[in-house]
C-alpha atoms as an extended CHARMM CRD file, in Angstrom:
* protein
*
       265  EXT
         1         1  UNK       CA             10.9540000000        9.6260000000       25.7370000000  PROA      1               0.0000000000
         2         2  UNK       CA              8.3400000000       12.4270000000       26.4260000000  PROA      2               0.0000000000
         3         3  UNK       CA              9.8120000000       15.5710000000       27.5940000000  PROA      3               0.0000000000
         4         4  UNK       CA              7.6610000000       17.1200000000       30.0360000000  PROA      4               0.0000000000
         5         5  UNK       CA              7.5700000000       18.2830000000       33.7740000000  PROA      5               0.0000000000
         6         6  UNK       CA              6.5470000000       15.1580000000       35.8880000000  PROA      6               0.0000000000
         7         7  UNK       CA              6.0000000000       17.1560000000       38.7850000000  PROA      7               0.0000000000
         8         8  UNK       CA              3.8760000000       19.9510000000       37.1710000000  PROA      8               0.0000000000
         9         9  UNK       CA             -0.2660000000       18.7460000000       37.8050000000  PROA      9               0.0000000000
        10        10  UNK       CA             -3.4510000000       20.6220000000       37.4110000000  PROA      10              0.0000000000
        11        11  UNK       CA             -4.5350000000       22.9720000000       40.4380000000  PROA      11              0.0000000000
        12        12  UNK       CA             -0.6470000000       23.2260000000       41.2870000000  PROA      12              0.0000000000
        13        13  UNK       CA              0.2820000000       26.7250000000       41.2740000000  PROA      13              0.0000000000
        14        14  UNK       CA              2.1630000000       27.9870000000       38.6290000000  PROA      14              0.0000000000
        15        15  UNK       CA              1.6190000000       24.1270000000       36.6330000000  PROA      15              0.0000000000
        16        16  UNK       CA              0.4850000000       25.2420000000       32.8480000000  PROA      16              0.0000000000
        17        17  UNK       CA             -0.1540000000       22.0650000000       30.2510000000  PROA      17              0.0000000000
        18        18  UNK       CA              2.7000000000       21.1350000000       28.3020000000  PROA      18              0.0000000000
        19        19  UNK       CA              1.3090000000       20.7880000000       25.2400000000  PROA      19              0.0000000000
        20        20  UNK       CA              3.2880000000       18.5520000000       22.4090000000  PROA      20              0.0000000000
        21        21  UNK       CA              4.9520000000       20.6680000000       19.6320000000  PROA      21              0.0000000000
        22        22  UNK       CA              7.4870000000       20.9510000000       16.9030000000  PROA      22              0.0000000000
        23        23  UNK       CA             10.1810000000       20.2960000000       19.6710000000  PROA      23              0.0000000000
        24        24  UNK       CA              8.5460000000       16.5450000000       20.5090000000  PROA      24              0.0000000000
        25        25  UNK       CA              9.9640000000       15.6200000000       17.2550000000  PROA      25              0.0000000000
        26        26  UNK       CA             13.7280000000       16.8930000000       17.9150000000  PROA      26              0.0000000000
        27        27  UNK       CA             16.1970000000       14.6650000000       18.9210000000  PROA      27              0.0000000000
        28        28  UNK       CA             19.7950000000       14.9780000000       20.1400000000  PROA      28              0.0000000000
        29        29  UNK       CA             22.9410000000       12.9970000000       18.8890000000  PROA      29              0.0000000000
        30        30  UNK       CA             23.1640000000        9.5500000000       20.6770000000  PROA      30              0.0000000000
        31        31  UNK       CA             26.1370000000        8.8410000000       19.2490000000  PROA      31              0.0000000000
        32        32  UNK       CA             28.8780000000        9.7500000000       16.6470000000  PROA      32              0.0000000000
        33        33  UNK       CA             30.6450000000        6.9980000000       14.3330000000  PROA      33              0.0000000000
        34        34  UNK       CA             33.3640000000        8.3980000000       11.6850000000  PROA      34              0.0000000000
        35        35  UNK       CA             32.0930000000       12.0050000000       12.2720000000  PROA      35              0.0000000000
        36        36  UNK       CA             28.4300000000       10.9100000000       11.2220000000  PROA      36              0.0000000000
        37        37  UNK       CA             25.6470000000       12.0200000000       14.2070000000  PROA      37              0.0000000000
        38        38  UNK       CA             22.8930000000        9.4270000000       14.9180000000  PROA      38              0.0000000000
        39        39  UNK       CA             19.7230000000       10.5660000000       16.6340000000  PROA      39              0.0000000000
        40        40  UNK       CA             16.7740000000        8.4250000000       18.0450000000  PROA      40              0.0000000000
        41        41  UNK       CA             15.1820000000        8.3110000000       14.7150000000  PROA      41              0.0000000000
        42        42  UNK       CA             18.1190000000        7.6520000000       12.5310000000  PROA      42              0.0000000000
        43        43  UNK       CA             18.9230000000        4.4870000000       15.0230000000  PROA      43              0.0000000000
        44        44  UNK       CA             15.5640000000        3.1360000000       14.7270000000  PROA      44              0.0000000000
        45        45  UNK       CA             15.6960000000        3.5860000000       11.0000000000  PROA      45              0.0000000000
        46        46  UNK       CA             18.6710000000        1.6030000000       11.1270000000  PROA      46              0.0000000000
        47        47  UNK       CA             16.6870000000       -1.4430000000       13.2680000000  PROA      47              0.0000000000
        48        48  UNK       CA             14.3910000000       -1.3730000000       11.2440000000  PROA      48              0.0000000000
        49        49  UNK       CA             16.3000000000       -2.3710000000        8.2080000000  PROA      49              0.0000000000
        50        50  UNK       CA             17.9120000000       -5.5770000000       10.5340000000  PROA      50              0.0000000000
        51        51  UNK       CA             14.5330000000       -6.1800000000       11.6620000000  PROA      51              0.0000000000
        52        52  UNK       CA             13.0040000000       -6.6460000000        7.5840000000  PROA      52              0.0000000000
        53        53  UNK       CA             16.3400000000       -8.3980000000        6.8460000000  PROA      53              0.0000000000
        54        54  UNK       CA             16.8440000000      -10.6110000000        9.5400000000  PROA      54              0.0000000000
        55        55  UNK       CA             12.6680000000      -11.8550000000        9.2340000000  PROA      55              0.0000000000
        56        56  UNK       CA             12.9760000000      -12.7250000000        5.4460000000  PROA      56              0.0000000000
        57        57  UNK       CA             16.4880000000      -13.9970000000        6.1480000000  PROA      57              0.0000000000
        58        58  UNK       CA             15.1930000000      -16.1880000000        8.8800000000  PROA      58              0.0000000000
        59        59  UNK       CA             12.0420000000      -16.8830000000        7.1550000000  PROA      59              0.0000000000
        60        60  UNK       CA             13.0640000000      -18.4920000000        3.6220000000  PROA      60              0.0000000000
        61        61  UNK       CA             17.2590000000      -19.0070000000        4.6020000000  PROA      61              0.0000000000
        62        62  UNK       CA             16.2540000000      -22.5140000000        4.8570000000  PROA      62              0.0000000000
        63        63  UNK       CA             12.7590000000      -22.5870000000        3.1640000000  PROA      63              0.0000000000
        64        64  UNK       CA             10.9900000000      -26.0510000000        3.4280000000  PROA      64              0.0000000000
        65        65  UNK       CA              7.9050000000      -27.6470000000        1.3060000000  PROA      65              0.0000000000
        66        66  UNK       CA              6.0390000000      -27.8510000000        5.2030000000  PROA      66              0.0000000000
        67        67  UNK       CA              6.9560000000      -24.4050000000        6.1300000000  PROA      67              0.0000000000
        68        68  UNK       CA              7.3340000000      -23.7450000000        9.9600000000  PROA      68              0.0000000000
        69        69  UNK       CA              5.5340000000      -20.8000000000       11.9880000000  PROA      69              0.0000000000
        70        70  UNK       CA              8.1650000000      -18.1950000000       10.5630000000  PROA      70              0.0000000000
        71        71  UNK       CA              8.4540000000      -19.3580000000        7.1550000000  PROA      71              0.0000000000
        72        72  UNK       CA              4.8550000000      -19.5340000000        7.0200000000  PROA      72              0.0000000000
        73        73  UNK       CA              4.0870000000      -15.8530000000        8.2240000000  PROA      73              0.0000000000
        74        74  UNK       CA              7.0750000000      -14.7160000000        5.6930000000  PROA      74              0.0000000000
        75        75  UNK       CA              4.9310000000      -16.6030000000        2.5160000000  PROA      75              0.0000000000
        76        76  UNK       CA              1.6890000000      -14.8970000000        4.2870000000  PROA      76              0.0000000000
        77        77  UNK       CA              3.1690000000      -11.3790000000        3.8970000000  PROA      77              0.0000000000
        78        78  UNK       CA              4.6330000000      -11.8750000000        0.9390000000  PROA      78              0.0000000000
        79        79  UNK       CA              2.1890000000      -12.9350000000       -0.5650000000  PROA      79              0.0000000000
        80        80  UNK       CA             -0.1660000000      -10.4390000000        0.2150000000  PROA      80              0.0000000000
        81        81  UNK       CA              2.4220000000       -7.7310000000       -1.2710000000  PROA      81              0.0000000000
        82        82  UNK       CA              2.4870000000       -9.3980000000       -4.2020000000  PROA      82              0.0000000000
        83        83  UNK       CA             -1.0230000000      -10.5770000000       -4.9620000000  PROA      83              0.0000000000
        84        84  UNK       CA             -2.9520000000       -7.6470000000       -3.2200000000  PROA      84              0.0000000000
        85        85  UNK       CA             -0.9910000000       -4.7230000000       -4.8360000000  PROA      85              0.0000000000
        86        86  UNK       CA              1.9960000000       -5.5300000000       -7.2520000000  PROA      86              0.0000000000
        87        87  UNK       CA             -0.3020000000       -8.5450000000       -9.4660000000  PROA      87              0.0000000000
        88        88  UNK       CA             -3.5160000000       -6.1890000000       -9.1220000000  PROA      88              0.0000000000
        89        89  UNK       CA             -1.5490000000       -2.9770000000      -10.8440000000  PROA      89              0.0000000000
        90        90  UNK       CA              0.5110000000       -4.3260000000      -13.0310000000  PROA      90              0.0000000000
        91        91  UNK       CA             -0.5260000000       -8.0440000000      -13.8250000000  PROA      91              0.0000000000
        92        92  UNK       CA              1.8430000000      -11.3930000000      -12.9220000000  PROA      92              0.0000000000
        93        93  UNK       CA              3.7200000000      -10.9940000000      -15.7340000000  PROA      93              0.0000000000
        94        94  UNK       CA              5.1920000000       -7.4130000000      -16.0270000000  PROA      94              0.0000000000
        95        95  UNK       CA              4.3340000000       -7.1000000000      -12.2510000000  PROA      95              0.0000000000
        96        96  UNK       CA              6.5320000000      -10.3020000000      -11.1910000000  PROA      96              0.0000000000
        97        97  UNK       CA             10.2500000000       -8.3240000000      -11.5200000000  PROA      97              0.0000000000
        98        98  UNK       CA              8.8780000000       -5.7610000000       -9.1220000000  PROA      98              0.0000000000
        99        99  UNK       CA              7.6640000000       -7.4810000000       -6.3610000000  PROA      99              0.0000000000
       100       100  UNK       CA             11.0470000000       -8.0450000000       -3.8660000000  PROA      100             0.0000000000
       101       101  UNK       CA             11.0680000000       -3.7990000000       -4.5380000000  PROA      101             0.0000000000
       102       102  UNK       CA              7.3990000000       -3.5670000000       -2.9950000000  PROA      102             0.0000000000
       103       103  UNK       CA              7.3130000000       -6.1870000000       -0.5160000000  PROA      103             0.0000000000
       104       104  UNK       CA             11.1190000000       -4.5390000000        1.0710000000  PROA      104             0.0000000000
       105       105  UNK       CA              9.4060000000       -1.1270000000        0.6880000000  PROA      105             0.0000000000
       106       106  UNK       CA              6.2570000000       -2.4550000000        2.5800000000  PROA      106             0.0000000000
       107       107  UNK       CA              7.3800000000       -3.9570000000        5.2780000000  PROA      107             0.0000000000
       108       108  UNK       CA             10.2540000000       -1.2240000000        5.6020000000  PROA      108             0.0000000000
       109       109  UNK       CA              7.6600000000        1.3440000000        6.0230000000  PROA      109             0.0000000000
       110       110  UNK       CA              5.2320000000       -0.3490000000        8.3570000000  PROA      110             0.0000000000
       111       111  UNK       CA              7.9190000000       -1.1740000000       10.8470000000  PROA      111             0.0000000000
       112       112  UNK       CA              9.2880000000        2.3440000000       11.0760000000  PROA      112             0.0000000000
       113       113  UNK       CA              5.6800000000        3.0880000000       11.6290000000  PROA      113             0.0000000000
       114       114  UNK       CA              5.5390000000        0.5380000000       14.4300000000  PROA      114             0.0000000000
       115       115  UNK       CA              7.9550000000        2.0920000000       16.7320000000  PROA      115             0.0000000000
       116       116  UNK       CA              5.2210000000        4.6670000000       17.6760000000  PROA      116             0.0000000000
       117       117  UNK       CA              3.7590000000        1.8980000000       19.7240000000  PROA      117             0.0000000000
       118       118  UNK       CA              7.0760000000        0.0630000000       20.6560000000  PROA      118             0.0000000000
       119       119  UNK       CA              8.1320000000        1.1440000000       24.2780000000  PROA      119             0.0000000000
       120       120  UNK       CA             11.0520000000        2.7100000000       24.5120000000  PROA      120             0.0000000000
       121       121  UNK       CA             11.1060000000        3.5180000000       20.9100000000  PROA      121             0.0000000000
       122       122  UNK       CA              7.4840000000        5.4280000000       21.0770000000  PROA      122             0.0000000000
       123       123  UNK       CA              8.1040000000        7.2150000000       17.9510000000  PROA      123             0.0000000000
       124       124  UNK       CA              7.4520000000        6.4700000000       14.1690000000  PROA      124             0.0000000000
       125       125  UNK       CA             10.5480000000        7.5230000000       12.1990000000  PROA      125             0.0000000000
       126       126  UNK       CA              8.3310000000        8.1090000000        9.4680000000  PROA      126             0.0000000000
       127       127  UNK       CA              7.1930000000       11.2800000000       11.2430000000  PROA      127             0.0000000000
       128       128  UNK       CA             10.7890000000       13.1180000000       10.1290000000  PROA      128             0.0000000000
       129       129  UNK       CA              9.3130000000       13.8040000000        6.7340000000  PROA      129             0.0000000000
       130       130  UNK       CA             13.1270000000       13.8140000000        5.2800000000  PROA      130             0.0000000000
       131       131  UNK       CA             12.5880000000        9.3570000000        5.3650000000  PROA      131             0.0000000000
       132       132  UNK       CA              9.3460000000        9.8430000000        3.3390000000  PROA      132             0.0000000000
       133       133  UNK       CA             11.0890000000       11.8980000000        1.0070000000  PROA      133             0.0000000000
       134       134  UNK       CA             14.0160000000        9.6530000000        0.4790000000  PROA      134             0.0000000000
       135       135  UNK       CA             11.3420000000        6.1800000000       -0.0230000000  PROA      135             0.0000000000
       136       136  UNK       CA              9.3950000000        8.6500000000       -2.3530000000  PROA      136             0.0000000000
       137       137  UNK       CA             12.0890000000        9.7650000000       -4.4920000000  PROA      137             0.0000000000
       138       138  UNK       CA             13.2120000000        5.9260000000       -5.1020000000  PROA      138             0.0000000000
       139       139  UNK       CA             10.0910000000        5.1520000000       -5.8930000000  PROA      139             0.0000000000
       140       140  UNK       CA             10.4010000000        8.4440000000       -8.4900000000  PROA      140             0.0000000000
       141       141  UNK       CA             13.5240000000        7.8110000000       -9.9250000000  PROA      141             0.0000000000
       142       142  UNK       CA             12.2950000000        4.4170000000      -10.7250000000  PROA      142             0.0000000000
       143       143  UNK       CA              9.3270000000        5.7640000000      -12.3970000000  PROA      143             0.0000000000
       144       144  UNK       CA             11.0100000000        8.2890000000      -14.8580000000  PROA      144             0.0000000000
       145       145  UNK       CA             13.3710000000        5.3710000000      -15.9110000000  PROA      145             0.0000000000
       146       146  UNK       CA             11.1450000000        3.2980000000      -16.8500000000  PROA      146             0.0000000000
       147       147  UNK       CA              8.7450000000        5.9210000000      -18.3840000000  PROA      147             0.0000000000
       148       148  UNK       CA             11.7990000000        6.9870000000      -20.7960000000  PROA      148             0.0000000000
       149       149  UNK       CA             13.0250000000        3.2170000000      -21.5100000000  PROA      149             0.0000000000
       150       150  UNK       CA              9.3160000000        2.1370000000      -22.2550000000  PROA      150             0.0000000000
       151       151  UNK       CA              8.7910000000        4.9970000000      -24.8140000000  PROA      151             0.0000000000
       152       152  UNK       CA             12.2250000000        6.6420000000      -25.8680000000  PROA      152             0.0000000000
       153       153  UNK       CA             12.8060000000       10.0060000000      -25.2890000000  PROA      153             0.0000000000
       154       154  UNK       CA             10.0340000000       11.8820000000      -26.9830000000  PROA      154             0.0000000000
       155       155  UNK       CA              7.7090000000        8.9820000000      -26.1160000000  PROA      155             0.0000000000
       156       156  UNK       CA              8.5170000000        9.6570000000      -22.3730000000  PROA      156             0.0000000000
       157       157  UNK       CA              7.5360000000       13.4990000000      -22.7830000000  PROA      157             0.0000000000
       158       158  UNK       CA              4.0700000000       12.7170000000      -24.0580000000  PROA      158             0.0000000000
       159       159  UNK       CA              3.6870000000       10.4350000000      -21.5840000000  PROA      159             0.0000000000
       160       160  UNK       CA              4.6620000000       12.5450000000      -18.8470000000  PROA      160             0.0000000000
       161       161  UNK       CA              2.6250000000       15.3530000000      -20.1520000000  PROA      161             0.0000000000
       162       162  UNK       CA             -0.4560000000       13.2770000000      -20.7090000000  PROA      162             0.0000000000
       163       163  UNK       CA              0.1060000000       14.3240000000      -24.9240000000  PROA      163             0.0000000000
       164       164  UNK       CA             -2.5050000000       13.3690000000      -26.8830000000  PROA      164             0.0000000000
       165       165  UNK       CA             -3.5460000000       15.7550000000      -30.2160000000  PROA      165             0.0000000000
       166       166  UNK       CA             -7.3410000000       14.6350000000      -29.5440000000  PROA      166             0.0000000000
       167       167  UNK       CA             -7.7230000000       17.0280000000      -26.3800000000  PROA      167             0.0000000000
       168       168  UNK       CA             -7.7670000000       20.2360000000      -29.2560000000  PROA      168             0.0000000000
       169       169  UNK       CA             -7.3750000000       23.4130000000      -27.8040000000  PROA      169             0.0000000000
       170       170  UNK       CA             -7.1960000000       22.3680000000      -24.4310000000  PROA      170             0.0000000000
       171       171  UNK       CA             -3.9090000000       20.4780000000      -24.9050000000  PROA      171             0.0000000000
       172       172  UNK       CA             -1.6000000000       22.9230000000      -24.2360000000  PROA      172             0.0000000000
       173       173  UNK       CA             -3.1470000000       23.5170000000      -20.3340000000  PROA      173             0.0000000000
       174       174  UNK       CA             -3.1110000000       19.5140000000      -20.0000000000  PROA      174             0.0000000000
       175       175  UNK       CA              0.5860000000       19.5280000000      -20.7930000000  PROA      175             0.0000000000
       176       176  UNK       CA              1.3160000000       22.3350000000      -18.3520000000  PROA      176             0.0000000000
       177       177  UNK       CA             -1.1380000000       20.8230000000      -15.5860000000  PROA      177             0.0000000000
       178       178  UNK       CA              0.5040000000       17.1890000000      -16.0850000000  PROA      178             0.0000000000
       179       179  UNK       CA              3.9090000000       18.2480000000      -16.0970000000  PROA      179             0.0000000000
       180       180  UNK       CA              3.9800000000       20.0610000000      -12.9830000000  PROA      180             0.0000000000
       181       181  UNK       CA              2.0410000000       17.4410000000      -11.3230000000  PROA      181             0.0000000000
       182       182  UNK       CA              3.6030000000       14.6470000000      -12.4480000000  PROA      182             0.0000000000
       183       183  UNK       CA              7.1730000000       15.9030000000      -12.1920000000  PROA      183             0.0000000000
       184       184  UNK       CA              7.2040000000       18.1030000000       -9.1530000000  PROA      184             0.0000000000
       185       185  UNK       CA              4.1700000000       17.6740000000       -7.5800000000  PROA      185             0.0000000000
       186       186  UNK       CA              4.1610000000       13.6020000000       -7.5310000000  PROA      186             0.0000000000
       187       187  UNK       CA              7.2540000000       12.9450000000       -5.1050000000  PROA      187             0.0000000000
       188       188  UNK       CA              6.1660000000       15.6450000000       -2.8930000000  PROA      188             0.0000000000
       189       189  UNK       CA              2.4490000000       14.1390000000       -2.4540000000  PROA      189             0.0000000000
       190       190  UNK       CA              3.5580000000       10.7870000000       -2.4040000000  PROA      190             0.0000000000
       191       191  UNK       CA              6.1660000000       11.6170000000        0.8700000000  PROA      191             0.0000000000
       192       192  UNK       CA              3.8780000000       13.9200000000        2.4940000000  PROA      192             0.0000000000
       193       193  UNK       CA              0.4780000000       11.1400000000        2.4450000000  PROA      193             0.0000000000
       194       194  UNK       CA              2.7690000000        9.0980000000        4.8780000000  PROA      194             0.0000000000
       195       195  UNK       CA              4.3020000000       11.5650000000        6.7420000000  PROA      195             0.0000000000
       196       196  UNK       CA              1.6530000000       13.9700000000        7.8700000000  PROA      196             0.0000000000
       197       197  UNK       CA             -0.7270000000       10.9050000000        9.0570000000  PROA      197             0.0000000000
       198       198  UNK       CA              2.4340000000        9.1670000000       10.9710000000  PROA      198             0.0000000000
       199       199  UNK       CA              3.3470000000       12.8560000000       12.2410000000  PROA      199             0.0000000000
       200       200  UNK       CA             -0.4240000000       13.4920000000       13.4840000000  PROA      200             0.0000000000
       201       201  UNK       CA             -1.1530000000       10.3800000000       15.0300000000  PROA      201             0.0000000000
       202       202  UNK       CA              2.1630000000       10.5300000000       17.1740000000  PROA      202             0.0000000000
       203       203  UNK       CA              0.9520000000       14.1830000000       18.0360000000  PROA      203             0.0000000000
       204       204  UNK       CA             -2.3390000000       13.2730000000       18.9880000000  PROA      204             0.0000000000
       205       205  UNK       CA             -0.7670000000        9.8650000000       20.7720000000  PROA      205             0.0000000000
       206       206  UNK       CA              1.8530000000       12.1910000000       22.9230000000  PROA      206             0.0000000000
       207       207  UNK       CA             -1.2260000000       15.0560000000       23.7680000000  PROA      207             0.0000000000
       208       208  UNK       CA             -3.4080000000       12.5280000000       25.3770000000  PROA      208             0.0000000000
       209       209  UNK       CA             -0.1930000000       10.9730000000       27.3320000000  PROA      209             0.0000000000
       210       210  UNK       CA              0.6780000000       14.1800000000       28.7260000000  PROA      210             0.0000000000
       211       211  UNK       CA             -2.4700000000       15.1170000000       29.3760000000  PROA      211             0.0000000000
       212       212  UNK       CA             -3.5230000000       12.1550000000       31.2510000000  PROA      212             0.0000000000
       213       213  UNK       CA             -0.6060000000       12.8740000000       33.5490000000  PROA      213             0.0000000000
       214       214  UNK       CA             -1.2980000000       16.3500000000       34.0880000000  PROA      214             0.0000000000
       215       215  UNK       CA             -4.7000000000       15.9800000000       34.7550000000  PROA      215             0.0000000000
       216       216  UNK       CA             -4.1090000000       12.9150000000       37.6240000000  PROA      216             0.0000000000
       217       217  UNK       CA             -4.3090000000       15.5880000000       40.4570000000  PROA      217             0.0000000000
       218       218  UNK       CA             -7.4630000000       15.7630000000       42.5830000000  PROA      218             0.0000000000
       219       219  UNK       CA            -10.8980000000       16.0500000000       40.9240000000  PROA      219             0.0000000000
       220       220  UNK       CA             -9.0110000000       16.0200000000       37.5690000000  PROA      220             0.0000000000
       221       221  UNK       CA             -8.9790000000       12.6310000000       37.9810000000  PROA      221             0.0000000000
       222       222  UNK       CA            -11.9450000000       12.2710000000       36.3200000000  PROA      222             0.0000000000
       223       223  UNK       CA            -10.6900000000       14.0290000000       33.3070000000  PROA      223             0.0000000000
       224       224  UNK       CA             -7.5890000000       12.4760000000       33.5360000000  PROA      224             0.0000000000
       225       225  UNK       CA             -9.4580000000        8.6820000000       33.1040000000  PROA      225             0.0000000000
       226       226  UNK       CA            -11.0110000000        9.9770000000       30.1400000000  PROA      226             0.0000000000
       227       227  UNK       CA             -7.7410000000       11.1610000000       28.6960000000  PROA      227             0.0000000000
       228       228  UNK       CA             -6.4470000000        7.4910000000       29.2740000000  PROA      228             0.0000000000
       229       229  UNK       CA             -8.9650000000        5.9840000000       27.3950000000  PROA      229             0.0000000000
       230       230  UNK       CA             -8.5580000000        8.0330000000       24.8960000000  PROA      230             0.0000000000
       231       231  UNK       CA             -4.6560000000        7.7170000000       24.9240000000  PROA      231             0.0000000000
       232       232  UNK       CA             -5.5700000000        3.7490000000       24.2280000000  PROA      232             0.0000000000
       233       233  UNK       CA             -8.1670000000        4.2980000000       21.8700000000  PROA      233             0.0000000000
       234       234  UNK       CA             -6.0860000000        6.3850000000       19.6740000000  PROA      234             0.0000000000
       235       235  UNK       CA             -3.2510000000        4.0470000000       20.0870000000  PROA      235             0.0000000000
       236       236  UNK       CA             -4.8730000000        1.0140000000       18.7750000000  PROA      236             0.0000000000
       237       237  UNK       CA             -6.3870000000        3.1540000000       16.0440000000  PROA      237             0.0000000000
       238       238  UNK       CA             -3.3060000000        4.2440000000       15.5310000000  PROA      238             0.0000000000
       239       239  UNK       CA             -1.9540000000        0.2850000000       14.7770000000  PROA      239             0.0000000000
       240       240  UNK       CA             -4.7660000000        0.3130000000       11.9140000000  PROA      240             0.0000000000
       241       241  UNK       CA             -3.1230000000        3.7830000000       10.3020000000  PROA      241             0.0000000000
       242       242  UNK       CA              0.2150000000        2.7470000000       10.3170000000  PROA      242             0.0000000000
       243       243  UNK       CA             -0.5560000000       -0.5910000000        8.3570000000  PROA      243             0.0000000000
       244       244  UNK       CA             -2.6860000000        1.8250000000        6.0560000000  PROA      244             0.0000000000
       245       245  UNK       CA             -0.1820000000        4.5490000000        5.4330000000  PROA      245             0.0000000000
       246       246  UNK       CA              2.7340000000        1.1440000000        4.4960000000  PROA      246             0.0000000000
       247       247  UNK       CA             -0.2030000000        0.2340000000        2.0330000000  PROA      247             0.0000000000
       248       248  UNK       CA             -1.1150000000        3.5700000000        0.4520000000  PROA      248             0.0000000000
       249       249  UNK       CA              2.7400000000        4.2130000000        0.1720000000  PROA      249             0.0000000000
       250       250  UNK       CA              3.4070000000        0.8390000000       -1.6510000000  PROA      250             0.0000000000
       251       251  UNK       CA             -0.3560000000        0.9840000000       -3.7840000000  PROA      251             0.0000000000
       252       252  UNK       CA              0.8860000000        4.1970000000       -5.3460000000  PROA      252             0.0000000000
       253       253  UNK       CA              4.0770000000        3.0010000000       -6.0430000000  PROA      253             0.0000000000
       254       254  UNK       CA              2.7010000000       -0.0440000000       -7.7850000000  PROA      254             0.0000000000
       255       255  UNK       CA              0.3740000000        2.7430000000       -9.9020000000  PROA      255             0.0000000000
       256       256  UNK       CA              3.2500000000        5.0350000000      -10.5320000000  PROA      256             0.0000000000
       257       257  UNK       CA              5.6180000000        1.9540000000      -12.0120000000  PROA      257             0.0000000000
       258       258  UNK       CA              1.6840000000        1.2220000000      -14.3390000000  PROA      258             0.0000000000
       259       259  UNK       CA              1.3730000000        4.2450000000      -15.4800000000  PROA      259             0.0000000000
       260       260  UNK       CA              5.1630000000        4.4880000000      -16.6720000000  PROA      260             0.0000000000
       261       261  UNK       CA              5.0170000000        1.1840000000      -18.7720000000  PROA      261             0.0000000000
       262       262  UNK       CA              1.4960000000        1.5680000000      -20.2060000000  PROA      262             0.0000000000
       263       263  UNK       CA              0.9750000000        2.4310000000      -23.4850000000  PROA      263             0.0000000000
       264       264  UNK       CA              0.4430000000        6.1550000000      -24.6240000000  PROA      264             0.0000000000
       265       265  UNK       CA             -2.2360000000        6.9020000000      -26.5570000000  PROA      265             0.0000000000
């Protein structure tokens, strides 16, 4: 829902332009279950999860050598997880055990990006930065496993730290550089890439909304067309970023889990 005085127009006394903020992205409690609070976003977080799980459910429950419209869409998808980013970073073999992690953590992401254009929802959960975070620091946690159980202990360091004796004199400001990128600065970037495009776009989206509205008063309704268009425009762009940013999210993943099972040289 956009918060904002529907009575309040331009060339109305006292009528200023609500413009979208930090408070456009609060939410209070729609409910309470066993003391836990659930707002707006938490709820659609929640449908989205049924939504991914219900489609693959009801897309390969019953799979079928003539697949139907579902089943067929579900292979489609799938298969473009799996081929397009998880087979392309870290080969069929070594990539195969991975792929049911990327394809959930695709479509998981692009549908809680999808809500910014679902009405009623109108808002992509992945704009609370505190989901990216939690998606990013799976995706980290999985990577310093496997960097440690591919090389061993000191192994993992060196890999981590980008070690390697040929670098001379140089090698102890790669360490320092690699380590804080890798190991603080990674999960951070990662998190942040989705949420700051999901949280603009929704800005921008919200802006244009209001501002068609507040403009529809008189001879702002010239202005107020233009703000329209430009509420649809940025909308359907919108639809093109938020399959993107599920993309990006999943591509680095796939790179993160590569680089932790290459070989160090």
């Amino acid at each position: 829902m956009l918060a904002f005085d529907t009575e309040c127009h331009l060339f109305i006394p006292g009528c200023g332009f609500e413009a979208p903020g930090l408070h456009s992205f609060v939410f209070d409690p729609l409910f309470k279950v066993g003391g836990y609070e659930f707002n707006k976003p938490m709820l659609l977080a929640l449908l989205s999860t049924v939504v991914v799980v219900w489609f693959f459910w009801a897309a390969f429950g019953k799979a079928k050598v003539v697949p139907g419209k579902l089943q067929m869409i579900g292979e489609v998808g799938y298969d473009f997880v799996r081929r397009g980013l998880v087979y392309d970073a870290l080969g069929k073999k070594e990539g195969e055990k991975y792929v049911p992690l990327m394809v959930s953590l695709f479509f998981f992401v692009w549908i809680m990006n999808i809500w910014s254009i679902i009405p009623i929802a109108q808002f992509p959960v992945t704009s609370i930065i505190s989901f990216p975070i939690g998606l990013a620091l799976i995706v980290y946690i999985l990577w310093v496993y496997l960097t440690f159980k591919k090389h061993g202990f000191v192994g993992g360091w060196k890999n981590i730290t980008g070690w390697d004796r040929s670098l001379g004199w140089v090698l102890p400001l790669i360490v320092v550089i690699e380590f804080f990128s890798n190991l603080l600065v990674r999960p951070f970037t990662h998190a942040v890439r989705l949420f700051a495009n999901m949280f603009a776009g929704h800005l921008l989206i919200v802006m244009f909304t209001i501002a068609t509205w507040y403009l529809a008063n008189g001879l702002g309704f010239v202005y107020a067309g233009a703000s329209f268009l430009m509420t649809i425009a940025m909308t359907a762009f919108e639809l093109f970023i938020q399959a993107i940013q599920a993309y990006v999210f999943v591509l680095l993943a796939c790179n993160y889990v590569q680089g932790a099972l290459a070989e160090h040289h």
